[in-house]
N, C-alpha and C positions, 0 to 999 in steps of 0.2 A: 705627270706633274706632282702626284702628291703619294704618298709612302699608304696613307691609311684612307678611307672614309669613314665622316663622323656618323655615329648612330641615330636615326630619327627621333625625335623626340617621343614618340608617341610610339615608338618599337623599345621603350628602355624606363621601367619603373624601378625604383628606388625603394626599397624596404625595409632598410637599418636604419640607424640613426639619425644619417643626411636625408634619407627620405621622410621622417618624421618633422625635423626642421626644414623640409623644402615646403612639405605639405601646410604649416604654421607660416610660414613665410609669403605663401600662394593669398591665406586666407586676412591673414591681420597685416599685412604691410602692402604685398601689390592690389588685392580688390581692397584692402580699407583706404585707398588713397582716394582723395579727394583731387581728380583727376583734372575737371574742370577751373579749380583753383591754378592748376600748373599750366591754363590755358590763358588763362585770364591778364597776365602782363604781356602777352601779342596783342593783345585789344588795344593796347597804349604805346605809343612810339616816344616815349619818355626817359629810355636809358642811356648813359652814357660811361657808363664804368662796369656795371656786374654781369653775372652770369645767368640771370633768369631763368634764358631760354634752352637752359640745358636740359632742364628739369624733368621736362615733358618727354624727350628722345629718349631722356635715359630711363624712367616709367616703360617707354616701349620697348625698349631693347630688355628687360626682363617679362613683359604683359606678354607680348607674343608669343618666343618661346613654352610661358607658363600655357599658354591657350592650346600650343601643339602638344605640349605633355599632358595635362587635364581632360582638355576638352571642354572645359567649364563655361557654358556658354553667355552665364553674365557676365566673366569676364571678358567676353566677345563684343559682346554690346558695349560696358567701357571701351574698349578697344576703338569700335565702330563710331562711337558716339565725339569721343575725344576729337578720333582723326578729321570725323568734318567739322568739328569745329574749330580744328586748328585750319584747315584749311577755309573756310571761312574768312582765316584773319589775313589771306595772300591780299596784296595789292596789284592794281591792275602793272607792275612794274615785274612781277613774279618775288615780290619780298616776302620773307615771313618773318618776324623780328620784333623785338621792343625800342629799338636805335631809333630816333629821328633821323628824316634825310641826311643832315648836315654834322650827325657823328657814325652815319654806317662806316665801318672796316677799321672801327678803333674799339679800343676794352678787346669784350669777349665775345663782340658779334658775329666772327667768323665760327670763332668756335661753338655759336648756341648752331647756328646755321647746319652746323655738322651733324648734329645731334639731330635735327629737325628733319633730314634728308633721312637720317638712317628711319625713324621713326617714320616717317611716310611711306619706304620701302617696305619697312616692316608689316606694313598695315597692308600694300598692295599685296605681299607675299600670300598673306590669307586671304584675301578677300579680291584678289584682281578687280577691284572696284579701276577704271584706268583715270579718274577722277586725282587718285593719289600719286600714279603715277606721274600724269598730267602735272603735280602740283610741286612732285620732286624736281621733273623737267623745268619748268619754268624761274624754280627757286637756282636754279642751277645753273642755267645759263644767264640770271643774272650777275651771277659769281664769275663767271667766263666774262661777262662784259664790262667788269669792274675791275677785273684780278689778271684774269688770259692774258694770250698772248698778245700784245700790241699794247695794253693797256696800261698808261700811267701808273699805276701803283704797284711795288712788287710785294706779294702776299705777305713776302718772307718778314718784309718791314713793317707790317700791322699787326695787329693784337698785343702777343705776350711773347713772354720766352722765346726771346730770338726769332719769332714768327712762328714755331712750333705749334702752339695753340691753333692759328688759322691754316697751317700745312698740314694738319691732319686733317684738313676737308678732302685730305685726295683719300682716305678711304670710301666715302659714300660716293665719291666721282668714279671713281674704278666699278663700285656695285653697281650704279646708273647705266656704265656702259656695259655692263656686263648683261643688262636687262632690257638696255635697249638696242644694244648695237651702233648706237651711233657716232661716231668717228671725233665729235668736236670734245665728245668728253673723253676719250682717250688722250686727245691733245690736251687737253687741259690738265687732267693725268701728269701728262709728261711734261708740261712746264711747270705745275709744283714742284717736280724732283727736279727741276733745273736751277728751280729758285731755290731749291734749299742747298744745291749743293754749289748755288754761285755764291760768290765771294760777301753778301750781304746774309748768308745762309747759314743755316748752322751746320751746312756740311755732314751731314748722317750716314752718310755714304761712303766718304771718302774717309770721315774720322773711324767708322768700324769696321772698315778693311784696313785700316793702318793701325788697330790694334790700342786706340787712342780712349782709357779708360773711360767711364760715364762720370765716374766723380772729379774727371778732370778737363772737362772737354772747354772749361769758360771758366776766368778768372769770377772770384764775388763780386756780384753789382753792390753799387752802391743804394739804390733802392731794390731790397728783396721782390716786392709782385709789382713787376715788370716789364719792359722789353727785354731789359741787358739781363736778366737771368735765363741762363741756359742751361741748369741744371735741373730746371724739373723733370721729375720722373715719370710722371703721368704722360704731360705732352709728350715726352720722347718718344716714349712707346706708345704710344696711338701714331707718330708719324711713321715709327717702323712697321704697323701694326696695319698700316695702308700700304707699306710697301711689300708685303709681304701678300697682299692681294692683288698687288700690279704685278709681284711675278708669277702669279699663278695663270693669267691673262697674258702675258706676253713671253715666260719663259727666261726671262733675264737673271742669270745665273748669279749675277754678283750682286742683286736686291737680295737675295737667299742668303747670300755667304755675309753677307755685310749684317746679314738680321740675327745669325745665327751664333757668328761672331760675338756680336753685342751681348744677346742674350748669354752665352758662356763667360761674358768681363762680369755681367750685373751678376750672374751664378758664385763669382769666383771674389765680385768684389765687396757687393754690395746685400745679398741676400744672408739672411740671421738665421738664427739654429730655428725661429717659428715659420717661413717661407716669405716674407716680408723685410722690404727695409725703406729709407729713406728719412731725413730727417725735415721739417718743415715744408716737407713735399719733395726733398731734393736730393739727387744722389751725393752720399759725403763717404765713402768708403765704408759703409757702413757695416758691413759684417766685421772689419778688423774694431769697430768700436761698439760694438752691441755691448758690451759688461757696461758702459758708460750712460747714466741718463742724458736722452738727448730731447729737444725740442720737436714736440710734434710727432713721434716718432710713427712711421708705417702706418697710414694713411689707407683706411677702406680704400679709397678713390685708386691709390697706387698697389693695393692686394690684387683686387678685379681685374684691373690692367696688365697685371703681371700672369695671374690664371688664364687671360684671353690670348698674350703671346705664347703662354709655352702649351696652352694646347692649338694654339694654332702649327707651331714648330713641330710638336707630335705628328700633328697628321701630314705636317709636310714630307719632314725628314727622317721617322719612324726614328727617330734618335729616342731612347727607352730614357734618357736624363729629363726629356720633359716632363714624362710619366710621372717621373722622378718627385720634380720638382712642385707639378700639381698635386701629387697627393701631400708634400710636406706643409703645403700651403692650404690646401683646403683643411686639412684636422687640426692646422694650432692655426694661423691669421684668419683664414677667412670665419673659421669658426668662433674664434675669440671677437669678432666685433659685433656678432650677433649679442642684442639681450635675451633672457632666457623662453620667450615666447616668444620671439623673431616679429614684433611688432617697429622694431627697429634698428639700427646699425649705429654702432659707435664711429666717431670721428678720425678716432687715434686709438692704436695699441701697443704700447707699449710694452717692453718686457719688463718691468715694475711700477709700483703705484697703485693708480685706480684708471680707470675709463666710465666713458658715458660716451651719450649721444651728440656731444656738443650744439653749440646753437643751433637757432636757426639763421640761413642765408638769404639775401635778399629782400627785408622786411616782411619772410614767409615763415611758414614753420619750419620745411624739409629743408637741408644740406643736401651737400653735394653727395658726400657718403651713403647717408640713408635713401637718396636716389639708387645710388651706383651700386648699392652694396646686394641688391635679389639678384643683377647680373650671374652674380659668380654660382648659382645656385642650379643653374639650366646650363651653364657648361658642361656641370657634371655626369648624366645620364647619357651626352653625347659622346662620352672621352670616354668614362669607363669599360666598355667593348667600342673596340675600332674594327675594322672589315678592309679586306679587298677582296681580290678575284679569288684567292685562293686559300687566304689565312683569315683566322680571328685571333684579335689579339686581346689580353685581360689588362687594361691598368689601373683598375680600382678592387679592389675586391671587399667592397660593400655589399650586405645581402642585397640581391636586384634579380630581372629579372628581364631580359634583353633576347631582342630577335634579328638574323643578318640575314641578309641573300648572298651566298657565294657565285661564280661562277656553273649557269648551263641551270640556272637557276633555282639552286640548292638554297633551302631554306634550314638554318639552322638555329635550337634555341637554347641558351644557356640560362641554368637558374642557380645561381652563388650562394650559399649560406654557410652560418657559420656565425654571427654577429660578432664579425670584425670590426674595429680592434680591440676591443672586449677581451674578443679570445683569440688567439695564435692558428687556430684549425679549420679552414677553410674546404669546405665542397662546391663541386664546380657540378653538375648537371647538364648532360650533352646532349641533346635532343636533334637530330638532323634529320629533315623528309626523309631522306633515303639514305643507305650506307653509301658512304662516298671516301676517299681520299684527298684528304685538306688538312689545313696546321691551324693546331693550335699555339698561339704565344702565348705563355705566359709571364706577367713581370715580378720578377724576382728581388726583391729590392734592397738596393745596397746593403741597409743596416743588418737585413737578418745574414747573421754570417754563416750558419749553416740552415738550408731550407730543404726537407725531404717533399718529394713529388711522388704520387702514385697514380697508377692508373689499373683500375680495377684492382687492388691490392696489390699490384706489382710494381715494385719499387723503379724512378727511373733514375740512371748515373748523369755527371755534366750538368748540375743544376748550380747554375754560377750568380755569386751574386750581382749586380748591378746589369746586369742584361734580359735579353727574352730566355724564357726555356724554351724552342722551340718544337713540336712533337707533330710531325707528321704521319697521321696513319690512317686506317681503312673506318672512321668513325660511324657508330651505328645508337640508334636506341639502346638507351642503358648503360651508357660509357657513362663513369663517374671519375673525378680527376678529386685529389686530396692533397691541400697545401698544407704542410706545417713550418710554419715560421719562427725564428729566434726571437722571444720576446724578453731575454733575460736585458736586465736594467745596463745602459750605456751613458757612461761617464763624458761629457764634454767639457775640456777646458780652456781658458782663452784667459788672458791677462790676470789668471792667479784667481779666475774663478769658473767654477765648476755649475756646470745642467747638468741633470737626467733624464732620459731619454725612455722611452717604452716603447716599440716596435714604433708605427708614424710619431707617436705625439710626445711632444715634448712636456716636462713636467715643469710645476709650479707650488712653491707654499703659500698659502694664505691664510690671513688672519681671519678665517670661519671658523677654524680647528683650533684655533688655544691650545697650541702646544710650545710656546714660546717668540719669542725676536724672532721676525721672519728674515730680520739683518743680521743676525748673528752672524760668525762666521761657522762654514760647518765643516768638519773632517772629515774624510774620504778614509777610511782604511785602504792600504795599499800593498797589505801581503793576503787579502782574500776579494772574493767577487761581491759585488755590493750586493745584495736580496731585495726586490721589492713585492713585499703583501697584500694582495686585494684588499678592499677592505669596503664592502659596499655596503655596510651601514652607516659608515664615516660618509660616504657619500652620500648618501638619501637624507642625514643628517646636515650638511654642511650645504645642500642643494647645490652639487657637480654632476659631472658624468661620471666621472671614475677618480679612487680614491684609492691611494697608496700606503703602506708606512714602510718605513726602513731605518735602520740602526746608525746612527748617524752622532757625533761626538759635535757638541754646538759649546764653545769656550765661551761665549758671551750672555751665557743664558744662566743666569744669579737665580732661576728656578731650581736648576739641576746643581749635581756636582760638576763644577769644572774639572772638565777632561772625560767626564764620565759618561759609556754609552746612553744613547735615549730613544725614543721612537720618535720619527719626527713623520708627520705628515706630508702627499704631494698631493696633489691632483692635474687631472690635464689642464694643459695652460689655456686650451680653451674656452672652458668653465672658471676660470680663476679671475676674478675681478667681476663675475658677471652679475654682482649687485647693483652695478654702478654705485656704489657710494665708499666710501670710507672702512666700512663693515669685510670686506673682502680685498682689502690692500694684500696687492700680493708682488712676488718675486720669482723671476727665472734663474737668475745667472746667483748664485750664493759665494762668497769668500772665501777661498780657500786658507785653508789653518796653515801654520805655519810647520807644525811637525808630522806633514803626512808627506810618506812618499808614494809615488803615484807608480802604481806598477804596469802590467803593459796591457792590462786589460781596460785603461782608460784611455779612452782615443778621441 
């Protein structure tokens, strides 16, 4: 059923620069939460519009996993302490919720509900306490006795977005029965895919094997937060995101093609040169209009969501574009919405401007984002070595340090260095119980256009970009594998304006560096290769990760002479605005001049 298996948390440490901000992240955002606060409106059946009770599931769906990475056991006891006290707040009906009787299954009560289930699960997963279990089940089939089959109200008709928000309860329905076996939550399963895809539905199914865009699937409502908006991004992908775990359970071939489908329109439609997109939450073609400020733009809430589809897609369909697309996505969005001590998550990132943390939601402190946003940080460790019976395959190449069980029960451990992407020169360290015969994949990733592979100083041929390398052979203690990757500087242009590019990360100017109008417009030479120069006292200076210069002709910049070369600074776009304030206004996409011509080495 599935191409790869994910790595265990607690077989896959992190030791470059994502493991530095995962560790800052562990420490000042999921244990500094004030946990019991995000318990605290289930005590009260008083809502009738917002989203409360998201708050708490989505705490757990990054606490857990951090518990199976760490080990940290006061984060265990949050964990423990939270879950009975949310369960605590069940009614003798199996409710867990802030709704009054007489407003459940309208606002976002289907949707905290979902969140509430996963977070229960999560907690039985560690603790088989069956108390939690117990507490999923009963929250669950009141859902079934409200929603199910027979039942007056069709799911698809409540909440938000076309019913999207309350259809994606069929993800934690599908995990329920996956853990218990019981049969009415499969049926229930299968009548939210009926309701979405009957005539009151939004059709998910039918629209992405008919090839029927995401930015075009439902005219504009007339009121944006909604029912009649069908274009959020988030919902959608949480619904596909639950069907993509009904086919792994039942095998149904066109939940796969239909997800994967989608997933290559949003690739093709809607994702930006940083791995994000969406404007006000919503799919609007967004990659043909990234050079344009747009409202709201790329949404933590829809970065995370977009990292959980495509490495779920990875491990389904060993398709190496997911790979792809995770790694584009973790080194500029996901990392761009962190502040610089990962005490919090911005709201929005845009590719110019500033960002910050935005409000806070629901007369609380914490958003939706700064919930949502530690998610994407425990995907990582699982994704970057995947396994099956007989291969390992590489899609991150972060320094880390990861352990697989192959086939006949070969243990094998890889240890990556190299402080990627930093540097372009990667070592891979092969450590297997015993010599054996197995493959290794390696991913080779589109943008580097020529990439040398070695093994034990012996060069290998066929090393093609945008696929695995794949090497199968007789692996023993001592095998060392050596990547070197194209990191010369890559020109991107799109409606007459131009990015730079560095092996993943995308670049950015910002106003730390005082080196001019970061609006200028800038010229490209187009009869040589652009150069860019480390420059890591600019960076230590300007408090980035990494800092560029390059010769760059800026026409609107009354400092220099016009027309005349200058050094203009970049940095990754992830670090670029991460003042929050005004102090670091910065820019992706720059102007193209009017007398440059673009030769063929900008693409």
């Amino acid at each position: 059923m599935s191409a790869f298996t994910l790595t265990p948390l607690n077989a896959t440490k992190l030791d470059g620069y994502l493991g530095d901000k995962l560790a800052l992240c562990l420490e000042r955002r999921i244990k500094a939460e004030d946990v019991d606060g995000l318990v605290e409106p289930f005590r009260h059946r008083e809502e009738r519009n917002l989203w409360h009770t998201e708050f708490w599931g989505k705490w757990m769906l990054a606490a857990v996993p951090a518990y199976e990475y760490s080990g940290d056991k006061a984060l265990y006891e949050q964990i423990r302490s939270s879950s009975l006290a949310m369960m605590a707040t069940q009614s003798a009906d199996g409710y867990i919720g802030n709704y009054p009787d007489d407003g459940r299954l309208k606002g976002w009560d289907i949707w905290g509900r979902k969140y509430t289930l996963l977070g229960l699960m999560g907690y039985y997963d560690l603790s088989k306490d069956p108390q939690a279990l117990q507490a999923a089940c009963r929250l669950a089939d009141l859902c079934i006795k409200e929603l199910g089959p027979g039942a007056e109200v069709n799911i698809a008709k409540t909440g938000m977005h076309h019913g999207m928000a309350s259809c994606s309860i069929l993800e934690p329905i599908v995990r329920l029965y996956r853990r218990t076996r019981e049969e009415r939550y499969l049926e229930m399963a299968r009548h939210i895919i009926a309701c979405i895809e009957g005539p009151d539905g939004p059709q998910l199914i039918k629209k992405g094997l008919a090839g029927v865009p995401v930015g075009e699937r439902f005219p504009l409502p007339e009121k944006w937060w909604s029912w009649y908006n069908g274009q959020k991004s988030y919902e959608m992908m949480s619904c596909y995101q639950g069907m993509l775990e009904m086919y792994e359970e039942l095998g149904e071939e066109r939940l796969l093609r239909a997800c994967d489908l989608v997933a290559k329109d949003i690739i093709a439609t809607e994702i930006n040169i940083a791995g994000s997109g969406a404007s006000c939450e919503c799919w609007y073609y967004g990659k043909k209009w990234q050079t344009e400020p747009a409202m709201h733009m790329q949404e933590t809430c829809v970065t995370v969501t977009w990292m959980k589809f495509c490495q779920t897609l990875l491990r389904l369909t060993g398709d190496v574009t997911y790979a792809e697309e995770l790694e584009k996505t973790t080194y500029n969005a996901f990392l761009a919405s962190l502040n610089p001590d990962v005490s919090s998550f911005s709201k929005y990132c845009p590719l110019e401007g500033i960002r910050g943390a935005g409000v806070g939601q629901c007369g609380m402190t914490i958003n939706c984002c700064i919930a949502n946003g530690p998610r994407g940080f425990f995907m990582l460790p699982e994704a970057a070595v995947m396994s099956n019976a007989g291969e390992l395959a590489v899609n991150l190449y972060e320094d880390l340090q990861a352990q697989a069980t192959l086939k006949d029960g070969l243990d094998v451990a890889l240890a990556i260095s190299g402080n990627y992407p930093a540097n372009n020169r990667v070592c891979i360290a092969v450590t297997p119980s015993a010599k054996a015969t197995w493959s290794l994949l390696l991913r080779i990733p589109a943008w580097s256009a020529v990439t040398s592979v070695t093994i034990n100083g012996a060069a290998l041929d066929g090393v093609n970009a945008g696929s695995y390398c794949r090497i199968e052979r007789a692996w023993q203690v001592g095998d060392v594998v050596e990547l070197v990757f194209d990191f010369s500087c890559r020109v991107a242009e799109l409606n007459r304006c131009l990015a730079l590019q560095r092996g993943p990360l995308v670049l950015a100017r910002d106003a730390r560096f005082n080196d001019g109008d970061i609006d200028a417009a800038v010229l490209v030479p187009g009869d040589q290769r652009l150069e860019l120069a480390t420059t890591a006292d600019a960076a230590t200076a300007a408090g980035v990760w990494q800092a560029f210069t390059t010769k760059l002709v800026n026409d609107l910049n009354a400092e220099g002479p016009a027309g005349g070369p200058q050094q203009i600074h970049f940095c990754d776009y992830a670090s670029a605005g991460n003042t929050w304030t005004a102090a670091s206004r910065y820019r992706v996409w720059l102007r193209k001049g009017l007398r440059v011509t673009i030769g063929e080495h900008l693409r």
